[in-house]
DOLO-702488 format. One record per residue: y, z negated, x of N, C-alpha, C, O in turn; residue number from 1. Coordinates in pm, 1 decimal, decimal comma, padded with zeros to 6 digits. Atoms other than C-alpha are relative to their C-alpha. Example, Ala and Ser with C-alpha at 12.3 -4.5 7.8 and 13.67 -1.06 7.14 Angstrom:
% DOLO-702488
+----------+----------+----------+----------+----------+----------+----------+----------+----------+----------+----------+----------+-----+
!     n_c2 !     n_c3 !     n_c1 !    ca_c2 !    ca_c3 !    ca_c1 !     c_c2 !     c_c3 !     c_c1 !     o_c2 !     o_c3 !     o_c1 !   k !
+----------+----------+----------+----------+----------+----------+----------+----------+----------+----------+----------+----------+-----+
! -00119,0 !  00000,0 !  00089,0 ! -00450,0 ! -00780,0 !  01230,0 !  00120,0 !  00000,0 !  00090,0 !  00118,1 ! -00066,5 !  00193,6 !   1 !
! -00119,0 !  00006,0 ! -00082,0 ! -00106,0 ! -00714,0 !  01367,0 !  00109,0 ! -00073,0 ! -00077,0 !  00219,8 ! -00089,9 ! -00026,1 !   2 !
+----------+----------+----------+----------+----------+----------+----------+----------+----------+----------+----------+----------+-----+
END
This chain:
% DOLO-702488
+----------+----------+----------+----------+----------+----------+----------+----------+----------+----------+----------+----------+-----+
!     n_c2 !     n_c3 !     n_c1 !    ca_c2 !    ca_c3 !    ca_c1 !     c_c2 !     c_c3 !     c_c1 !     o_c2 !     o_c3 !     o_c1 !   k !
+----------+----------+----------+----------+----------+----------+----------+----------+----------+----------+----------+----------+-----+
!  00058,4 !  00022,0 ! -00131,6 !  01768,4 ! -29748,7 !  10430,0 ! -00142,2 !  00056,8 !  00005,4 ! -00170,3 !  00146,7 !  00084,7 !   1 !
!  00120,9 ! -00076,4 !  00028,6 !  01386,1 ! -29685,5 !  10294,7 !  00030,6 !  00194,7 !  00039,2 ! -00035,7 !  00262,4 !  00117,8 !   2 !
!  00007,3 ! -00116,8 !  00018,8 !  01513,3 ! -29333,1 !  10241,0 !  00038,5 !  00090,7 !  00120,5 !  00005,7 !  00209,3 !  00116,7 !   3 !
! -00027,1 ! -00033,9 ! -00090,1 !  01657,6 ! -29266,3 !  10575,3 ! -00102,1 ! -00009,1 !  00091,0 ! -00106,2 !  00086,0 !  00169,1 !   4 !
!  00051,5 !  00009,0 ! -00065,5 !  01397,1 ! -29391,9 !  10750,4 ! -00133,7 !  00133,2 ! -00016,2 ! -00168,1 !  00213,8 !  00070,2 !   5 !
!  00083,3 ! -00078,2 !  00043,9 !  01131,5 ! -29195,1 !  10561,4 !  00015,6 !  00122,9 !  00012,8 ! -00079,7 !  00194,6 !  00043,4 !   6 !
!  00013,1 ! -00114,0 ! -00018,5 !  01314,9 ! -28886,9 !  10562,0 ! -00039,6 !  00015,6 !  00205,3 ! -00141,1 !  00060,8 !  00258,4 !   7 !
!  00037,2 !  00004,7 ! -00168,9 !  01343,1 ! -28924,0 !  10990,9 ! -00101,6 !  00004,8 !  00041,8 ! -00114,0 !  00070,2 !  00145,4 !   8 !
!  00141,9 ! -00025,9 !  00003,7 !  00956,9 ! -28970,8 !  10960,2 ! -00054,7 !  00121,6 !  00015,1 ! -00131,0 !  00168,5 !  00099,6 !   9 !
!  00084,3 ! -00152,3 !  00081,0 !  00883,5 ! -28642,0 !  10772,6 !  00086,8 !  00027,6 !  00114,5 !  00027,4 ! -00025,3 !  00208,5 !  10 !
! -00053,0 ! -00054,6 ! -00125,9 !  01120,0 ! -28511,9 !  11053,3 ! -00085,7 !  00023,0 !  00086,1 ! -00126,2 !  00138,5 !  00099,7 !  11 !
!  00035,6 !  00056,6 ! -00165,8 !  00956,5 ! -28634,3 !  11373,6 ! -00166,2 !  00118,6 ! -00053,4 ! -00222,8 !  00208,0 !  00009,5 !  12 !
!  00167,4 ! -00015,9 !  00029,0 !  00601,7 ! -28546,8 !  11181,1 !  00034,8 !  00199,5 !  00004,9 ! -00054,8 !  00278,7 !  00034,0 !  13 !
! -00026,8 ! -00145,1 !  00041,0 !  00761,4 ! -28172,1 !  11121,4 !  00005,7 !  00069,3 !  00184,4 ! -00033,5 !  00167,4 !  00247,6 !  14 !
! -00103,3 ! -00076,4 ! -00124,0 !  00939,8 ! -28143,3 !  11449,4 ! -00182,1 ! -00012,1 !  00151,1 ! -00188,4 !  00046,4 !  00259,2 !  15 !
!  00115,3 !  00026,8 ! -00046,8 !  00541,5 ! -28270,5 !  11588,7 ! -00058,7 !  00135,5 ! -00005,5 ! -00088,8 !  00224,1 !  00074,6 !  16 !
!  00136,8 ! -00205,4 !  00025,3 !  00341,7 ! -27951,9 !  11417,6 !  00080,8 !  00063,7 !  00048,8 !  00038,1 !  00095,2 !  00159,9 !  17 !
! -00057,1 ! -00095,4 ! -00064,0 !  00610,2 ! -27737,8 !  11508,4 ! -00012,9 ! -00016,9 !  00141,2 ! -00053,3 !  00090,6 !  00185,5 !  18 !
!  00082,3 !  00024,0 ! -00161,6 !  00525,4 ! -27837,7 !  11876,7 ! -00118,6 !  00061,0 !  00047,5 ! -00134,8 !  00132,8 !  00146,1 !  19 !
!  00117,7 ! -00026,6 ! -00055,3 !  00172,8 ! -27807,3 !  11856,3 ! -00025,5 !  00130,2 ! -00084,9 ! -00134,0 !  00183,9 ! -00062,6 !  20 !
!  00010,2 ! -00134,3 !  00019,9 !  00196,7 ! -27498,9 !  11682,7 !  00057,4 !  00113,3 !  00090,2 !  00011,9 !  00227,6 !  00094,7 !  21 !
! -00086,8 ! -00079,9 ! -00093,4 !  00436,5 ! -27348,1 !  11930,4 ! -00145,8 ! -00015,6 !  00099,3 ! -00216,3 !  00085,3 !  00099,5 !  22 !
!  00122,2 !  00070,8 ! -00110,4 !  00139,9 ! -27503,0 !  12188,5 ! -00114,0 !  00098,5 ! -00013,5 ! -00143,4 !  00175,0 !  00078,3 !  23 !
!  00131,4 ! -00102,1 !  00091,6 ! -00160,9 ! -27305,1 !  11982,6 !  00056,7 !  00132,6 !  00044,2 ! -00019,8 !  00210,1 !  00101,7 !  24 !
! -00007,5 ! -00173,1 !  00035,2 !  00054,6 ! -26957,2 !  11966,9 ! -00036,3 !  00035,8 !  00145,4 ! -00115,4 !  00124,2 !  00178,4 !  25 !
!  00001,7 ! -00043,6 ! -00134,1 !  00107,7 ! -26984,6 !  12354,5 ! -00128,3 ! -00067,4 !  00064,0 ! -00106,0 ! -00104,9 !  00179,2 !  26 !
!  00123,4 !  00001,4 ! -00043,0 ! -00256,6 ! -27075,4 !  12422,1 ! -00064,8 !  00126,3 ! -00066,9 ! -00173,1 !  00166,5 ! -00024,4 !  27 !
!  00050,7 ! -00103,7 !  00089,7 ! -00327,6 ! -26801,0 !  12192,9 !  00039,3 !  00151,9 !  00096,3 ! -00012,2 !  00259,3 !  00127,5 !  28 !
! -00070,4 ! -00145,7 ! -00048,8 ! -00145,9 ! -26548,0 !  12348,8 ! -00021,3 ! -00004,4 !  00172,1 ! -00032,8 !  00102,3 !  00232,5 !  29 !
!  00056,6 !  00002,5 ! -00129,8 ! -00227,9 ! -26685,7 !  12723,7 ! -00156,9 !  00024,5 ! -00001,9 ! -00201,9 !  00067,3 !  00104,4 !  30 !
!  00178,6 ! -00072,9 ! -00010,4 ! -00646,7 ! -26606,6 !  12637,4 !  00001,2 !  00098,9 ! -00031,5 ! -00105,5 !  00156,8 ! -00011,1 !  31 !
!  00011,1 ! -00128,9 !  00047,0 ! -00534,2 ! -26286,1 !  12485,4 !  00001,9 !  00075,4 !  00153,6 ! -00086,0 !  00143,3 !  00206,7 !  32 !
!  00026,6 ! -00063,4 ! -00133,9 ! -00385,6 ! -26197,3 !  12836,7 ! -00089,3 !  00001,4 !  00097,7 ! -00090,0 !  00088,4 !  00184,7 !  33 !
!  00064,3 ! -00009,5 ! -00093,3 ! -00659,8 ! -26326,5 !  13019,1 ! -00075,0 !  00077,3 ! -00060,8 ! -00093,8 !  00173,3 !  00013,9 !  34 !
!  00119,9 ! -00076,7 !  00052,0 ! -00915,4 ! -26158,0 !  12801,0 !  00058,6 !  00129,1 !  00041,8 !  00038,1 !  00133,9 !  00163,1 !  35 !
! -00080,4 ! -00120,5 ! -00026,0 ! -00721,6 ! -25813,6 !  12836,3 ! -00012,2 !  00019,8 !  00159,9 ! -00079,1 !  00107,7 !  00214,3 !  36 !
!  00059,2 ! -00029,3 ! -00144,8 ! -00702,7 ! -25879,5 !  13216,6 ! -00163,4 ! -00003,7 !  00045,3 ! -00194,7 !  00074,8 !  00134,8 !  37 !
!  00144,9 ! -00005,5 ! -00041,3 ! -01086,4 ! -25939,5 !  13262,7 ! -00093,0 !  00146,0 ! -00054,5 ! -00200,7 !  00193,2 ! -00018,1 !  38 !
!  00110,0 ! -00102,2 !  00032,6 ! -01157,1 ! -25637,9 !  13039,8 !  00084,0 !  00108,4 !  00127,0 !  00002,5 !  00169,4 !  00196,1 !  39 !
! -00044,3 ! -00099,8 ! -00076,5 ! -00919,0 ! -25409,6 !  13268,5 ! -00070,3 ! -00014,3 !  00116,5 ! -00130,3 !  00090,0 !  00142,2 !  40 !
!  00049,8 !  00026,7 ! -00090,0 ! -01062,6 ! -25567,2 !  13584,6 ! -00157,5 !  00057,9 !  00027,2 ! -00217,6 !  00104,9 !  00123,8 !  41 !
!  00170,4 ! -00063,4 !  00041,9 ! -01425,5 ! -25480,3 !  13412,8 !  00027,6 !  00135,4 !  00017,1 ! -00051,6 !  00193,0 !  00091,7 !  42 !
! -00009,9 ! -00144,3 !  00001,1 ! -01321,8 ! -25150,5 !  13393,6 !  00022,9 !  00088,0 !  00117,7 ! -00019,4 !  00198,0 !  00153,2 !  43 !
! -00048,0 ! -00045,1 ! -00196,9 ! -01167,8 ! -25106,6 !  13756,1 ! -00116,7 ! -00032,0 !  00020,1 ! -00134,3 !  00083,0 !  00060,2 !  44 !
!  00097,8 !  00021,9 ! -00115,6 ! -01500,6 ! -25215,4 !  13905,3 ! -00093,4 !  00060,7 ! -00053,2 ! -00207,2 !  00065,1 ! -00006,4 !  45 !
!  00135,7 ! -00107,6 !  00054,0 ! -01688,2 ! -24986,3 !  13680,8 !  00023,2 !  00121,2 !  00022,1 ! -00071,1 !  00200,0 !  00029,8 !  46 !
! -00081,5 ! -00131,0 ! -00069,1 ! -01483,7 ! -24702,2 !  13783,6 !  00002,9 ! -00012,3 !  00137,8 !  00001,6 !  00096,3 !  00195,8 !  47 !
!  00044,0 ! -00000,3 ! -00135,8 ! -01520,8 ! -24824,3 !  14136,6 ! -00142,3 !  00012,8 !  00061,0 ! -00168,2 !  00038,8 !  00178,5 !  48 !
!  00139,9 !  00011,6 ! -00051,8 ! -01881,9 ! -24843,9 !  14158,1 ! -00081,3 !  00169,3 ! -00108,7 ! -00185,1 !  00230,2 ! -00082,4 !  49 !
!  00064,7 ! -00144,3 ! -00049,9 ! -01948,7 ! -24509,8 !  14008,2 !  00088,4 !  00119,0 !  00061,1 !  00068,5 !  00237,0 !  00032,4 !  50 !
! -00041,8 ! -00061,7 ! -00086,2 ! -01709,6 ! -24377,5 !  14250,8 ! -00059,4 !  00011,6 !  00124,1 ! -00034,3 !  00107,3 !  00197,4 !  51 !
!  00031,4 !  00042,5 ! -00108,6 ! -01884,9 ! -24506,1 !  14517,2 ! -00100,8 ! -00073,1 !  00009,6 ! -00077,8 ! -00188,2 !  00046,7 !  52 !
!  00132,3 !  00071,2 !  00007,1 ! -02268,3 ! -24611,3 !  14489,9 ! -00024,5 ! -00126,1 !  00107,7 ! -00076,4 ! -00237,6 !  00102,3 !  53 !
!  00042,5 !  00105,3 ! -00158,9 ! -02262,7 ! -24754,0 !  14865,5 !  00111,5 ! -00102,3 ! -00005,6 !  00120,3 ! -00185,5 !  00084,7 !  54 !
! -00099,2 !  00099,2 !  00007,6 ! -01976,7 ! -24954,4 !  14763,7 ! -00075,3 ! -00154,2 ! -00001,3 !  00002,8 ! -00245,5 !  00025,4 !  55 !
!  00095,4 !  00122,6 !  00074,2 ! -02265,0 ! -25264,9 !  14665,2 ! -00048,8 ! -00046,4 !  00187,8 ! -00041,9 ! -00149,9 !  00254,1 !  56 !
! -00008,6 ! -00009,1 ! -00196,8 ! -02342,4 ! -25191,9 !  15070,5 !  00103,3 ! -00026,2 !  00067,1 !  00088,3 ! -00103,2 !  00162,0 !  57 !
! -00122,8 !  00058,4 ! -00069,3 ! -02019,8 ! -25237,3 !  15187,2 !  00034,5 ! -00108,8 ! -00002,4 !  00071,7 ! -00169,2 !  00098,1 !  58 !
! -00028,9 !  00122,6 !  00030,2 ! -01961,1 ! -25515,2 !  15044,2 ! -00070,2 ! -00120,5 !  00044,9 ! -00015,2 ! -00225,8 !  00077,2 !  59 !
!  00111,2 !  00069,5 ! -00116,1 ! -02281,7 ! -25679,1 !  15204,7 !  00026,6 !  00005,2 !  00115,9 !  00056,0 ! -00104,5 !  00163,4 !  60 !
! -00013,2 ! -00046,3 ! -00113,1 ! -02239,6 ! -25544,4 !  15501,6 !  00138,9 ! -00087,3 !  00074,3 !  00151,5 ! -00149,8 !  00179,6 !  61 !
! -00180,2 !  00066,1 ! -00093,1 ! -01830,9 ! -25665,9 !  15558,0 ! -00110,6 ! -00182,3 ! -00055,6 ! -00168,7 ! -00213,2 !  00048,4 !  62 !
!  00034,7 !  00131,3 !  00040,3 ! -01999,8 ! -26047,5 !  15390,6 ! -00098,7 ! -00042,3 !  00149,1 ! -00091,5 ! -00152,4 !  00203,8 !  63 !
!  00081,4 !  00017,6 ! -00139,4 ! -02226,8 ! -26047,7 !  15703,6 !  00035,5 !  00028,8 !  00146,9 ! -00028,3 ! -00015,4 !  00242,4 !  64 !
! -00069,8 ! -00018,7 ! -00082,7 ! -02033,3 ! -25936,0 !  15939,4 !  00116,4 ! -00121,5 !  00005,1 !  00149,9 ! -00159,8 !  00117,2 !  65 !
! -00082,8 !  00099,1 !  00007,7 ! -01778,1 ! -26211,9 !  15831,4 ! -00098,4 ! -00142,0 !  00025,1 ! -00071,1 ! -00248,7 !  00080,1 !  66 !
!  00052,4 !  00177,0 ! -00041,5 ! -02040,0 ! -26487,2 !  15839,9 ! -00073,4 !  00023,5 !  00128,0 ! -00153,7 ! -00064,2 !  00159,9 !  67 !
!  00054,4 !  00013,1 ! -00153,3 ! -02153,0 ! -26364,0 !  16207,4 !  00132,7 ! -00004,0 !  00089,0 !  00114,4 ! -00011,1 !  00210,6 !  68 !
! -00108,2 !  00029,4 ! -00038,3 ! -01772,7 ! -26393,5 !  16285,1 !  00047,9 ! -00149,0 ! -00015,9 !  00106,4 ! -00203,0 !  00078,0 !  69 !
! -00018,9 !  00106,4 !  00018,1 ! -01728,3 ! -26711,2 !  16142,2 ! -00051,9 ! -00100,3 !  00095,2 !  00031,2 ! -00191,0 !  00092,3 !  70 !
!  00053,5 !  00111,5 ! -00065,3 ! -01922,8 ! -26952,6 !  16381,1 !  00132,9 !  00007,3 !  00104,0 !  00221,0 ! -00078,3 !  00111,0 !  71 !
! -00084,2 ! -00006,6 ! -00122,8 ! -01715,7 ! -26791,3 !  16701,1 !  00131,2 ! -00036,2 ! -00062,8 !  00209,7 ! -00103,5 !  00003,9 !  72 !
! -00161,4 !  00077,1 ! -00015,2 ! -01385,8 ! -26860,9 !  16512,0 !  00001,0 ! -00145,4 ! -00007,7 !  00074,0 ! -00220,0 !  00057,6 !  73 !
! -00007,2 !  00157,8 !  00000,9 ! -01471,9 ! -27200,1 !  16411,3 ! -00039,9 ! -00092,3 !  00194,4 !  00010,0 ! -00197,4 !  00234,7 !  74 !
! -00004,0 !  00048,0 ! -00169,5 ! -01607,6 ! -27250,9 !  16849,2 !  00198,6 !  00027,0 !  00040,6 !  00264,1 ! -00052,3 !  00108,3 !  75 !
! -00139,8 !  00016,7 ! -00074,3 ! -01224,1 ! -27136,9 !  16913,0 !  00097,5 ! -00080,2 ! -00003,9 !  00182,2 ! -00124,9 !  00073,5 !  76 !
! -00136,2 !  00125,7 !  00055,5 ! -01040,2 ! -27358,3 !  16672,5 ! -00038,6 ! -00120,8 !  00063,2 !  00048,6 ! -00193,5 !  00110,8 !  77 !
!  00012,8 !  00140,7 ! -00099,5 ! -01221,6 ! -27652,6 !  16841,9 !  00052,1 !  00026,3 !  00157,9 !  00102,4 ! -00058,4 !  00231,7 !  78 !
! -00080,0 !  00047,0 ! -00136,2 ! -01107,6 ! -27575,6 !  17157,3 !  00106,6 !  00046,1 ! -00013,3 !  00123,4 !  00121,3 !  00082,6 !  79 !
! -00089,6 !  00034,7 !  00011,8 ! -00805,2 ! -27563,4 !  17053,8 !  00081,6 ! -00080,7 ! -00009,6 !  00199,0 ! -00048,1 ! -00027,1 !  80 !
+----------+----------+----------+----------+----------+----------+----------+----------+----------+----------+----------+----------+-----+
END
């Protein structure tokens, strides 16, 4: 009985790490992809901005234009 129980132990305790090791690889391998996506992303917007200097302007420009749009949509949704 001791010996059954004990081995079922070492089991559970095995069938545990193997869990949180499975857990680790695929946290491991989900920061690899994000790291990988943030460097590609780095790279697209470094290739976008010396494509396009005034791009840093545009981008101001539409941000201000959206927050001088914003009041009048928020007056419409209330009278709605």
């Amino acid at each position: 009985m001791y010996e059954y129980t004990r081995k079922s132990g070492v089991e559970h305790v095995e069938r545990i790490a193997a869990e949180k090791r499975k857990d680790a690889r695929t946290a491991r391998e989900t920061l690899l992809a994000c790291l990988h996506e943030q460097g590609a992303l780095a790279h697209e917007y470094s290739q976008l901005r010396e494509k396009s200097p005034q791009a840093g302007a545009d981008i101001q420009r539409l941000k201000s234009e959206f927050q001088q749009r914003q009041p009048s949509q928020a007056a419409m949704m209330d009278q709605a």
